[in-house]
C-alpha positions as CSV (number, residue, x, y, z in Angstrom):
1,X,117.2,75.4,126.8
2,X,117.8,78.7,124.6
3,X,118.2,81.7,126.6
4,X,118.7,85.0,125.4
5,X,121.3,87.0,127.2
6,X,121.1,91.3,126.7
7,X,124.2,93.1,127.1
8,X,124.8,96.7,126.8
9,X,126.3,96.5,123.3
10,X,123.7,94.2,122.1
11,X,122.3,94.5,118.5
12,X,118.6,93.0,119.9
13,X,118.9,95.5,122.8
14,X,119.3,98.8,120.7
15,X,116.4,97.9,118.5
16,X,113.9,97.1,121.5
17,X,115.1,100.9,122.3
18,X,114.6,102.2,119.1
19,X,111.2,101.0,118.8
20,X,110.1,102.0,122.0
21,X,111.2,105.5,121.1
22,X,109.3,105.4,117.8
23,X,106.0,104.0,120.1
24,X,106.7,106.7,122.4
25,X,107.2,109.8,119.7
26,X,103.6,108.3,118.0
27,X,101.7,108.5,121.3
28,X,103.2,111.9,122.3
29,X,101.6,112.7,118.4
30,X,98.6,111.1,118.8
31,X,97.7,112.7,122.0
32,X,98.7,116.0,121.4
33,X,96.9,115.9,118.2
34,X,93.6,115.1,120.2
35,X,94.0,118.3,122.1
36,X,95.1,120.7,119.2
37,X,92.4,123.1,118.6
38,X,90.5,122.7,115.1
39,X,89.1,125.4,112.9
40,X,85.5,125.2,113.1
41,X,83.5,127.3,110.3
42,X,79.8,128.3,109.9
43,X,77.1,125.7,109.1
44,X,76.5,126.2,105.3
45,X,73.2,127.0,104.4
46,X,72.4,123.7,103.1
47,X,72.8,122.0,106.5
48,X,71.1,124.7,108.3
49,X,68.0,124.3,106.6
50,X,67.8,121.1,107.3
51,X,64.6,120.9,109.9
52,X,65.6,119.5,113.1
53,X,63.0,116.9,114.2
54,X,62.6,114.8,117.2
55,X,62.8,111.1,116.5
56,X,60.1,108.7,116.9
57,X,60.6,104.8,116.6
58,X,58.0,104.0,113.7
59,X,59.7,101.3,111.6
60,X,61.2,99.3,115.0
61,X,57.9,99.8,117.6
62,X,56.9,96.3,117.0
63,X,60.0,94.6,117.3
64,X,61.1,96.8,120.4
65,X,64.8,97.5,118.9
66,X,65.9,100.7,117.6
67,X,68.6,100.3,115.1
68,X,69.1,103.6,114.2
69,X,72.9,104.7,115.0
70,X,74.1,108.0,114.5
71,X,77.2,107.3,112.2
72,X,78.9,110.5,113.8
73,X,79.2,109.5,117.3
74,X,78.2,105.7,116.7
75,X,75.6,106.1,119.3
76,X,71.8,105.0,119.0
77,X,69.2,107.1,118.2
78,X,66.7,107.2,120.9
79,X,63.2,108.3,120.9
80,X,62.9,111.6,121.6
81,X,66.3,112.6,120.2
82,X,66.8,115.9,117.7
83,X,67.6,114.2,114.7
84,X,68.4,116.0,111.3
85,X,67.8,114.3,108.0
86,X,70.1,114.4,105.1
87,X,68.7,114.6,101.5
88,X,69.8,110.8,101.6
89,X,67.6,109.7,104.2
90,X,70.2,109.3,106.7
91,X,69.5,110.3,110.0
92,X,72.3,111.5,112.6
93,X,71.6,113.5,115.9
94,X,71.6,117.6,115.2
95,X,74.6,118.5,117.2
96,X,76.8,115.3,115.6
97,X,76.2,116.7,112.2
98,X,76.7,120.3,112.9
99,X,79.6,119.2,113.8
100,X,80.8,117.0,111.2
101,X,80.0,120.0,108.8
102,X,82.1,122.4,110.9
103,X,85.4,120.8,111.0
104,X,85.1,121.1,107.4
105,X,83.1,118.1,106.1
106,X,81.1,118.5,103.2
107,X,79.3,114.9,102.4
108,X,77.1,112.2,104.1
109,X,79.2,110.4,106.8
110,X,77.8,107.0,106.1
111,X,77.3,107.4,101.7
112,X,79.6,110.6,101.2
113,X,76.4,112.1,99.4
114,X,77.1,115.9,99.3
115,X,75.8,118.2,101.3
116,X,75.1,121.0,98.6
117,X,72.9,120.5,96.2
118,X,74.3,120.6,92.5
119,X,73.5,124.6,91.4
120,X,71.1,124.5,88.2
């Protein structure tokens, strides 16, 4: 039977180190990056015109299902729920796309549709 043997000076050894170094330096990124601040901006006007509406379970009432997901926070839509519709007839729930549009977004989540409609 094969058995692998790691001494100090082995060439298997330093490479198990320097990858767990590079793991460790991407999850000290990662995290940090989670917690960084981001610049949030104003809702353009196109998104704040949007009407906010409260959702009800038309197309789904018979089947008792709702498949409606917000694509934001991948949650489902429930009945009741402020919703805002884009001028593509997606739905997502008001505070997830206020904040989508804050950090800078500019376009439907799901179709990438823009927000702004073309100027004349």
């Amino acid at each position: 039977m094969f058995q692998m043997r790691l001494q100090p000076n082995s060439v298997l050894l330093k490479y198990i180190i320097l990858i767990a170094c590079q793991l460790e330096w991407a999850w000290d990124y990662l995290h940090l990056q989670s917690f960084q601040p981001r610049e949030i901006v104003e809702l353009p006007d196109c998104v704040d015109d949007l009407t906010v509406t409260s959702y009800e379970n038309n197309h789904n009432a018979t089947r008792g299902d709702s498949s409606v997901e917000c694509a934001v926070c991948l949650c489902r839509i429930d009945e009741g729920n402020e919703v805002k519709e884009l001028g593509c007839n997606h739905l997502y729930h008001r505070v997830c796309i206020d904040l989508w549009v804050r950090y800078g977004h500019r376009t439907c989540p799901l179709c990438r549709v823009n927000l702004k409609p073309p100027a004349p």
